[in-house]
Structure formats: structure tokens, C-alpha cells
C-alpha positions, 0 to 999 in steps of 0.5 A: 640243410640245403639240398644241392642245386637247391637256391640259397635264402635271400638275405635278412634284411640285417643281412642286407643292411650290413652289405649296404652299410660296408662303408660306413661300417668298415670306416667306423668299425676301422676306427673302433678297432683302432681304439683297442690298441689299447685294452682299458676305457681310459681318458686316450680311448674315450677321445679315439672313441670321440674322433672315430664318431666324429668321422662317420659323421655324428657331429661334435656335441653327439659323439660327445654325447656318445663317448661319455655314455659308454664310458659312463660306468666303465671308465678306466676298467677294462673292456673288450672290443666286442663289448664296446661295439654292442654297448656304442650300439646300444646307445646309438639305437636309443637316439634312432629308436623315437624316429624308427616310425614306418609310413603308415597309410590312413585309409580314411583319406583317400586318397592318402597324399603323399608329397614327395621332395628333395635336392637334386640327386637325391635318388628322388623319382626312384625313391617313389617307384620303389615306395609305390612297389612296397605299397602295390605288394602291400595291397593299396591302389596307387597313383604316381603324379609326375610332377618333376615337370623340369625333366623329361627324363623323370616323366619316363623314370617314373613311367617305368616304375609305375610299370613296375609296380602296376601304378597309373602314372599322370603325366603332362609335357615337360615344362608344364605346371606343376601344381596344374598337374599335382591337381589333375593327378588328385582328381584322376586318383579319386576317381580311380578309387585309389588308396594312396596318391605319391607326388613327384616334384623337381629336384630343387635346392634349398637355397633356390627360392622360386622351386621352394615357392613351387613346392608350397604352390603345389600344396595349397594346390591340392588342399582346393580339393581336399583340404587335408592333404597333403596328408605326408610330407616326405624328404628324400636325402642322399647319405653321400652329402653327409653333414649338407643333409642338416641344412636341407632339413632345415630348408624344407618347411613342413616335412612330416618324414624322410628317407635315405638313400644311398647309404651303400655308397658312403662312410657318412652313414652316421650323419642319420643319427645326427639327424635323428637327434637334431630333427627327432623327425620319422625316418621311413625308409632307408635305401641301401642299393639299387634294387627295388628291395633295397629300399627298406623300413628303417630299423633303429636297432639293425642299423644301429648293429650295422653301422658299428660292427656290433653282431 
């Protein structure tokens, strides 16, 4: 039992997931509630079971998908609401379970280049500041390049997360190159002996054909010093774009994993199992809130529970 004055424990991280996830959940969990004016898995509460997954952003042919699983089995029989919240669960943690895999650092590359990209706001720069914190407490040296040279404003976001986390940060003027910087930041971090190298990059959007050229510059850049880097390839999506971060996906070439951000402010929480389903692709991390914490591995399981309701 607590003593009196004594500080509460911080929250779990399901505990955390669930605050950060209220929208999407109270959406969906709304909808699922609405399902059980009726008491039996007939063909009306399988449809209302369809739509509802449909508006959280699962697309179509998965909420299909979906609705059939939990009806499988237990059609036209009679079912509780809680029941129906942990089997969704179940069967929504089964489609993100393959891509719950944590950004694991090889400490025989070092240093461990990580590119980092992503369309215009999507919480990018700070999506590094927190990843290079996580990895500081873990223990690893690590070296910030301030390659989103479009902004001055970045260069300084990035300044204070490295900061924060105790990171050397390489930066150039604004309006400078690039791949240019992206290089002498490689050099700075071997010689540095640090463990992990994480490379901002502009904002850009999949349709603008020059930045996407950059992005590949910037690779082919690095890979003159050392020849397997960039050793991860990481895409930073904003949940509030909803079914958009499908195409954003699909736009950036040779992606090896991808983060979410800002699920605690939208109801399209869904759409990360629509793109654990069409892309099969890691998922590393999930930002749940502004708090360097907030940014937390992913777990198939807790969000799947999160996301429905499920307890």
C-alpha cells in the first residue's frame, strides 16, 4: 500500500498506451458498443462489426477480413461485449504480431547508420531526439546529423535533443547540402567512436521528385565511406493522415522500418494494422504524446487491447 505523500507509480506502458490511444479507442470502442444493441453474432452485428472497423481506419477488404474471423465459429450464437472486445483483439494482435520487431543496433557496424525520413509533419526531428535518448539510456554513443538543411528551425530542434540526450550534433548552415553534411557527420562519428549515427533529412512529399532524388543522394553518399550503410532505413508517419500514410509507404523506396507518431491525436488509429497488413513492414516504435517516454517500442498485443477496448 502506498504511504501518504508517498508519489504514485508511473504508468505502465499498456497504461500509457491506453491514455494515448483514447481517441482511437473511444471511436472504435463506441462503435463496438454500438454493435451490442443486439445480444447474438448474426449477419446485422457482423456488418455493424464491419463498418465500425472500417471507420477506424482498417480499410475495406481487412475489416472483411476481420468481422469474418470473429464471426467464424460463433455465428448466430450468443456473445458478450467483452468477449467480442478481446476476440477483435486477439485477431487484430495476430496481423501486427509479424511486424512487432524493436530497432535492434548491430554493434559490428559502427557506427550503426540510421536514415531517417518522412513527409512534412510528421513529427520527424523529434522522433530522432527521442529515438537517440532511448538509445543514450541504453547505453550507445550516438551521433545526430542535421541533415534537414530546408530549415533552420530543425537544426536547433535537433540541437536541443542532442542536448537532451547527450548527443553530439553535426550541423552545417541552413540551405546547405545535404548529402555534403550526411558525410562529414559519418566521418565525425567514426572518429568519435560512436555506436549508432541517426540522419535527419527535410520533410518531403512523396510526390516531389527532386527531395526523393536527395533522399537517395544522401545514401549513395554515405555508402562512399562505408559501403553497407545506411544500415536502416526508417519512416516516420503521422496517424492523423490516416489511409494517406498507405501511399507515403509506397513512395519511399527501400524503407526497412517505420515509426508512428501522434496516435494520441486521432481516431485513425487503425490504419497501423492496415499497414502492418499491406506492407508486413517492422514497426519500431509508436509515439503516443509529446514526452520523450511517449515514444515507446511497439507492442502488438497492448495496442491491439488499447485500440478495442479489450482489458
Amino acid at each position: 500500500m502506498r504511504q501518504f505523500g508517498e508519489a504514485p507509480p508511473p504508468p505502465t506502458l499498456f497504461e500509457r498506451l491506453k491514455e494515448g490511444l483514447s481517441r482511437s479507442t473511444a471511436g472504435l470502442s463506441d462503435s463496438l458498443g454500438s454493435v451490442f444493441t443486439r445480444r447474438k453474432l448474426d449477419a446485422d452485428t457482423v456488418r455493424e462489426l464491419e463498418d465500425a472497423l472500417i471507420r477506424a481506419d482498417l480499410g475495406t477488404a481487412l475489416a472483411g477480413r476481420l468481422a469474418g474471423a470473429v464471426a467464424k465459429g460463433r455465428y448466430d450464437k450468443e456473445i458478450s461485449e467483452s468477449e467480442l472486445r478481446s476476440v477483435l483483439a486477439g485477431e487484430i494482435a495476430a496481423v501486427l504480431k509479424p511486424v512487432e520487431k524493436p530497432l535492434v543496433v548491430d554493434r559490428a557496424k559502427k557506427p550503426f547508420v540510421v536514415l531517417v525520413a518522412g513527409v512534412n509533419g510528421t513529427g520527424k526531428t523529434t522522433t530522432i531526439g527521442k529515438i537517440a535518448k532511448r538509445l543514450a539510456g541504453d547505453g550507445l554513443k550516438v551521433v545526430l546529423a542535421a541533415g534537414d538543411t530546408f530549415r533552420a528551425a530543425a537544426i536547433e530542434q535537433l540541437q536541443v535533443w542532442g542536448a537532451r540526450a547527450g548527443a553530439e550534433v553535426v550541423a552545417g548552415a541552413a540551405g546547405g547540402d545535404a548529402a555534403g553534411l550526411a558525410f562529414d557527420a559519418l566521418e565525425r562519428a567514426r572518429a568519435a567512436h560512436a555506436d549508432v549515427l541517426l540522419i535527419d533529412t527535410a520533410g518531403r512529399l512523396q510526390n516531389k521528385a527532386g527531395l526523393m532524388a536527395e533522399l537517395e543522394k544522401i545514401a549513395r553518399v554515405v555508402k562512399k565511406l562505408d559501403a553497407s550503410a545506411p544500415h536502416a532505413v526508417l519512416l516516420v508517419l503521422d496517424a492523423t493522415t490516416g489511409q494517406n500514410a498507405l501511399s507515403q509507404v509506397e513512395a519511399f523506396k527501400g524503407v526497412t522500418g517505420l515509426v508512428m507518431t501522434k496516435l494520441d491525436g486521432t481516431a485513425k488509429g487503425g490504419i497501423l494494422v492496415a499497414l502492418a497488413d499491406k506492407f508486413g513492414l517492422p514497426v519500431h516504435y509508436i509515439g503516443v504524446g509529446e514526452a520523450a517516454e511517449d515514444l515507446q517500442p511497439f507492442d502488438a498485443m497492448s495496442f491491439a487491447k488499447a485500440l478495442t477496448g479489450a482489458s
